[in-house]
C-alpha positions as CSV (number, residue, x, y, z in Angstrom):
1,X,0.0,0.0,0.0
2,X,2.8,2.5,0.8
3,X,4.6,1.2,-1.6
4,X,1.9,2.0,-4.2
5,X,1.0,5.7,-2.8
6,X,4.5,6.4,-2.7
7,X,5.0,5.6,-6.9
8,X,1.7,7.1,-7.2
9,X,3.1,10.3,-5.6
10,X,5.7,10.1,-8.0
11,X,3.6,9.8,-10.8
12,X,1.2,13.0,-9.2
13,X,4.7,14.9,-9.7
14,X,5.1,13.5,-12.9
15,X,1.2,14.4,-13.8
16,X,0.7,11.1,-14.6
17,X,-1.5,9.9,-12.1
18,X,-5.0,8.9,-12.6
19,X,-4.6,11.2,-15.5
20,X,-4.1,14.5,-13.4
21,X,-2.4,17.1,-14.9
22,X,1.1,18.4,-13.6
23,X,0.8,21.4,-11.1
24,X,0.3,24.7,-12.7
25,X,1.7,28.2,-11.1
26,X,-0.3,31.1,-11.7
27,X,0.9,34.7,-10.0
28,X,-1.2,37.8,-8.6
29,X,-0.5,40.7,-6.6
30,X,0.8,40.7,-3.5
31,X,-1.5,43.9,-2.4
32,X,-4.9,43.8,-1.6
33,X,-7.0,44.4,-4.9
34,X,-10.7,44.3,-3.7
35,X,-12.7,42.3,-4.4
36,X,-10.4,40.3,-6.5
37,X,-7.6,39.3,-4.4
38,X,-6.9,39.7,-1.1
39,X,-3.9,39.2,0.7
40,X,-5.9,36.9,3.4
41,X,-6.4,34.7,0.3
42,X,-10.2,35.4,-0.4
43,X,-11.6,37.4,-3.4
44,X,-13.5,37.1,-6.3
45,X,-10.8,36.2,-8.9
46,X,-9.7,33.3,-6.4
47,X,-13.3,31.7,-6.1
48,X,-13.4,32.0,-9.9
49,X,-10.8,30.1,-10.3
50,X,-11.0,27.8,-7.8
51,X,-13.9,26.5,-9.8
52,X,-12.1,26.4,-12.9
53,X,-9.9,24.3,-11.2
54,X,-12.1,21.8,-9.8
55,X,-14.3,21.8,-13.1
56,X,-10.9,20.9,-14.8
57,X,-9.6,18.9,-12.3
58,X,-6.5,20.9,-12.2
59,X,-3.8,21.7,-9.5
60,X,-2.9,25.2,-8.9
61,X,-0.1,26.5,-6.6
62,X,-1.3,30.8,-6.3
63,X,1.9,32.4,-5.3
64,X,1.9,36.5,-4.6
65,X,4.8,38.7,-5.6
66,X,4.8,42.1,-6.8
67,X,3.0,42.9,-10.2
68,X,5.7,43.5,-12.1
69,X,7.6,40.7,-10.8
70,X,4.6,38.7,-11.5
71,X,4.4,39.5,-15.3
72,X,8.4,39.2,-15.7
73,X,8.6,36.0,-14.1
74,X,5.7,34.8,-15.9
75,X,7.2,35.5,-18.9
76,X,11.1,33.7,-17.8
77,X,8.7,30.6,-17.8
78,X,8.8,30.7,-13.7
79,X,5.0,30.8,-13.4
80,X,2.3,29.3,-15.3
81,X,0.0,32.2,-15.6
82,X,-0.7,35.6,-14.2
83,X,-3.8,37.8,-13.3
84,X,-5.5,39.8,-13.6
85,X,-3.9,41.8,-16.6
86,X,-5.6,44.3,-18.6
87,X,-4.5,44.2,-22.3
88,X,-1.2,46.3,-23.3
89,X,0.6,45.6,-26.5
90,X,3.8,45.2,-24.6
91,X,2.4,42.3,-22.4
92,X,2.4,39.9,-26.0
93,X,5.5,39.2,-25.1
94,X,5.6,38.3,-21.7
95,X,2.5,35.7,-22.1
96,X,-1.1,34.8,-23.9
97,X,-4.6,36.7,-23.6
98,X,-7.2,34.4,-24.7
99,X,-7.9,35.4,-28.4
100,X,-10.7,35.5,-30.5
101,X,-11.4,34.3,-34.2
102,X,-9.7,37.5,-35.6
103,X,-6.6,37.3,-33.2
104,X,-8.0,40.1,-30.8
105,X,-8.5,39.7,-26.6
106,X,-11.5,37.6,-26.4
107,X,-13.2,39.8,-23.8
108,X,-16.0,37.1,-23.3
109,X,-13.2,35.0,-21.5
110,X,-12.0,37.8,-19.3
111,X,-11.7,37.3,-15.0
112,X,-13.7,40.6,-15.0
113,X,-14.1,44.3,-15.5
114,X,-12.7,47.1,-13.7
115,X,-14.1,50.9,-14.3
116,X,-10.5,53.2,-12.8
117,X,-11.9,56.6,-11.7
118,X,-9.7,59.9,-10.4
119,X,-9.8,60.6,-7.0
120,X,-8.6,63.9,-5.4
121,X,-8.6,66.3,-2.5
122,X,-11.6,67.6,-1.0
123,X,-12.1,71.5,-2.0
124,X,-9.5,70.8,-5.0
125,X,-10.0,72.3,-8.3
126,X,-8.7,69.3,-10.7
127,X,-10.9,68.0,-12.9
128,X,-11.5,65.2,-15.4
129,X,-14.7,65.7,-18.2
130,X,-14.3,62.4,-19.4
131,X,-12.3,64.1,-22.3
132,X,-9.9,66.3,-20.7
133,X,-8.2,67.1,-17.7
134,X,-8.0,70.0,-16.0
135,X,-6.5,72.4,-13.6
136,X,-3.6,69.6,-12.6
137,X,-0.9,71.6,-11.3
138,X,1.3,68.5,-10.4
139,X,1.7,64.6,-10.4
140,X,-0.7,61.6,-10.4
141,X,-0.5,58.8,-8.7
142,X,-0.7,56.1,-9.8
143,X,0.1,51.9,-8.6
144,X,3.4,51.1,-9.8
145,X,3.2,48.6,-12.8
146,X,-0.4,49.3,-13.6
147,X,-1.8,50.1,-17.2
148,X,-3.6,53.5,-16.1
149,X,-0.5,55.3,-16.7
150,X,-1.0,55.1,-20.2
151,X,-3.9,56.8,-20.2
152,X,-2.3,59.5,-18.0
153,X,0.6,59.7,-20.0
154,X,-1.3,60.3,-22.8
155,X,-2.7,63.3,-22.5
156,X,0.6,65.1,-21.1
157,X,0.5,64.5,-17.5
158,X,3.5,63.3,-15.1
159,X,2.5,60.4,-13.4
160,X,4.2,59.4,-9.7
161,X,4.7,55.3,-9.9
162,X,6.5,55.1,-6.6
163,X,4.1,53.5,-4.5
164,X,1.9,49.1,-4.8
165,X,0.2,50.5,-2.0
166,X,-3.2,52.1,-2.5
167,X,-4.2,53.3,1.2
168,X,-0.2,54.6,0.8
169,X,-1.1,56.7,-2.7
170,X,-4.6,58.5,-1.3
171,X,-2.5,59.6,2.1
172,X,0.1,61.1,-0.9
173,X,-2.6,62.8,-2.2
174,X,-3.9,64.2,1.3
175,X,-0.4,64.9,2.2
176,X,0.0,67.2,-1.2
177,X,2.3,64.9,-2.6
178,X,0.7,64.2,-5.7
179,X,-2.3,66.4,-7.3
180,X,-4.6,63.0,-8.2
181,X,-4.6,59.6,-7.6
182,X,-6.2,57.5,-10.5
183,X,-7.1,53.9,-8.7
184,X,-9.5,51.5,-9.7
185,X,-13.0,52.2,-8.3
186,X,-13.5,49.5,-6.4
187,X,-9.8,49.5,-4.7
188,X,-10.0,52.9,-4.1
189,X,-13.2,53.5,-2.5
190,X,-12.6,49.9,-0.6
191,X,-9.7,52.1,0.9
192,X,-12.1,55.0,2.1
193,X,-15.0,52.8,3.3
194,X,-11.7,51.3,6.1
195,X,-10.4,54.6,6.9
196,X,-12.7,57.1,7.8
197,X,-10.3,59.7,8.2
198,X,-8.9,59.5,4.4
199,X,-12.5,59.3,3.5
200,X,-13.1,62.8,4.9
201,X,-10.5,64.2,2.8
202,X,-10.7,62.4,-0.8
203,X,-13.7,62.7,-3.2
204,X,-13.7,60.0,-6.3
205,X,-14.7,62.5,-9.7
206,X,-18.0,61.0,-11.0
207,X,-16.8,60.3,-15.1
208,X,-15.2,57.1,-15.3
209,X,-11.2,57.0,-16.3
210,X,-11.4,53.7,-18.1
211,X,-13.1,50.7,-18.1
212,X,-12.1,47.7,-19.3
213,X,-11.7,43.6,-19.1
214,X,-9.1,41.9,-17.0
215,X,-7.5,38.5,-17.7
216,X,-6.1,35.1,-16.9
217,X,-2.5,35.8,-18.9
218,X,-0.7,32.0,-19.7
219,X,2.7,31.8,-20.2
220,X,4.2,31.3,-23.5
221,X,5.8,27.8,-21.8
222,X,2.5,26.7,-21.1
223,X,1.0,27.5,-24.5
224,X,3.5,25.9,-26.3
225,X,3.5,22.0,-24.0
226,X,-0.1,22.4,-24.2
227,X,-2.2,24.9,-26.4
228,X,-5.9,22.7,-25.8
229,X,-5.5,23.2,-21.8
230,X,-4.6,26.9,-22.1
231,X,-8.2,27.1,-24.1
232,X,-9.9,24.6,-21.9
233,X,-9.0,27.1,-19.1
234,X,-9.9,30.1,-20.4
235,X,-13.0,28.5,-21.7
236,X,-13.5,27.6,-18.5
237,X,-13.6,31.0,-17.0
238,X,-15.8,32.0,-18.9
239,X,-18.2,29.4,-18.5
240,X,-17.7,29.4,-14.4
241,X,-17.8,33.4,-14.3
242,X,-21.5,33.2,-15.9
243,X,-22.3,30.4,-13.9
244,X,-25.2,30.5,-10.9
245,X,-22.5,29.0,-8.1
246,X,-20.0,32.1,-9.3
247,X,-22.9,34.7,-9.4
248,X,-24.3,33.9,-6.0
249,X,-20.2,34.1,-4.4
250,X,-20.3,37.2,-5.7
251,X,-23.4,38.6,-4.4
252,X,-22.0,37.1,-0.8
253,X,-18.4,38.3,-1.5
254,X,-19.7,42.2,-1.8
255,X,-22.4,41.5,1.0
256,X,-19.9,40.7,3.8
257,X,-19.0,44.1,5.9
């Protein structure tokens, strides 16, 4: 019997065992990003996945590092996968987005979507129209690593990168060290709902930055040993993120305090 278990163990490693597949590594923040991931484990993104990987019958080792450390070490082949990204040209390099007929990011196979929105001091004159911005007489902030920038970058303004925390950026912005912060809505204002005191002094601007689809990246190692599971997984996400078990975590995910 021990015997047995113990060659079978050897075989698990192998991924030959009772035809499971090999471990797969997949990377994600290492900062709170609610409700997606937490650092206490939980959050959306998680639970999606989880299901994903019992639907598939998959092993999955979650490891958090920083963001960029999680796309470059994705992309050295050191991790399976890593999410969520939003799509940048640059990324095609480091990893896969699930693709469409036409070669585009299949957004029907994305994690989820994340609307970013500018935050700023309360009494402050800066101001975003949806078009243009306005009367921003210094820095942004923005989380080091994150796509936002381009936006920012874009239309001319310098953008401060030196901070993965986002409780960290907004007290930058009440301390006058930045003019802005642009933060993903539901990060941000998870931020000011914990700390009453920031919450006094920060007002989110009510047109959106950006909205846009997050995804399960896969590594270019991954895609070329095995190109079906890479699309069994991210058909799977997409199945499981529509599905009534998912929709109901999510509901009880935003209800808890």
């Amino acid at each position: 019997m021990h015997k047995a278990l113990h060659y079978c163990l050897l075989w698990l490693l192998a991924g030959t065992c009772y035809g499971t597949q090999p471990a797969l590594t997949f990377c994600h923040e290492d900062q709170n990003a609610y409700p997606w991931v937490m650092t206490d484990g939980t959050g959306l993104n998680l639970e999606l996945l989880n299901l994903v990987q019992q639907r598939l019958q998959l092993q999955v080792v979650y490891v958090s590092v920083p963001w960029k450390r999680c796309l470059s070490g994705m992309q050295q082949g050191l991790y399976d996968g890593a999410f969520a990204a939003s799509f940048k040209t640059e990324r095609l390099q480091m990893g896969h987005y699930p693709t469409d007929a036409a070669g585009r990011p299949d957004a029907r196979r994305r994690l989820h979507t994340s609307r970013y929105a500018l935050y700023r001091r309360v009494g402050s004159a800066v101001s975003w129209d949806g078009q243009h911005f306005s009367q921003v007489n210094g820095r942004v902030g923005s989380l080091s690593g994150f796509s936002i920038r381009d936006l920012l970058l874009a239309h001319g303004l310098e953008v401060d990168e030196s901070s993965r925390d986002p409780q960290a950026l907004l007290q930058m912005l009440v301390h006058g060290r930045v003019e802005a912060v642009a933060l993903q809505t539901m990060r941000g204002d998870f931020v000011l709902q914990a700390s009453p005191q920031l919450a006094q002094r920060v007002e989110k601007l009510p047109q959106l930055l950006e909205e846009k689809p997050y995804y399960l990246m896969l590594s270019n190692a991954l895609l070329a040993r095995d190109p079906g599971l890479a699309e069994r997984i991210w058909d799977e996400v997409q199945r499981q993120r529509q599905s009534p078990v998912y929709q109901a975590r999510v509901t009880a995910y935003l209800a808890r305090p």
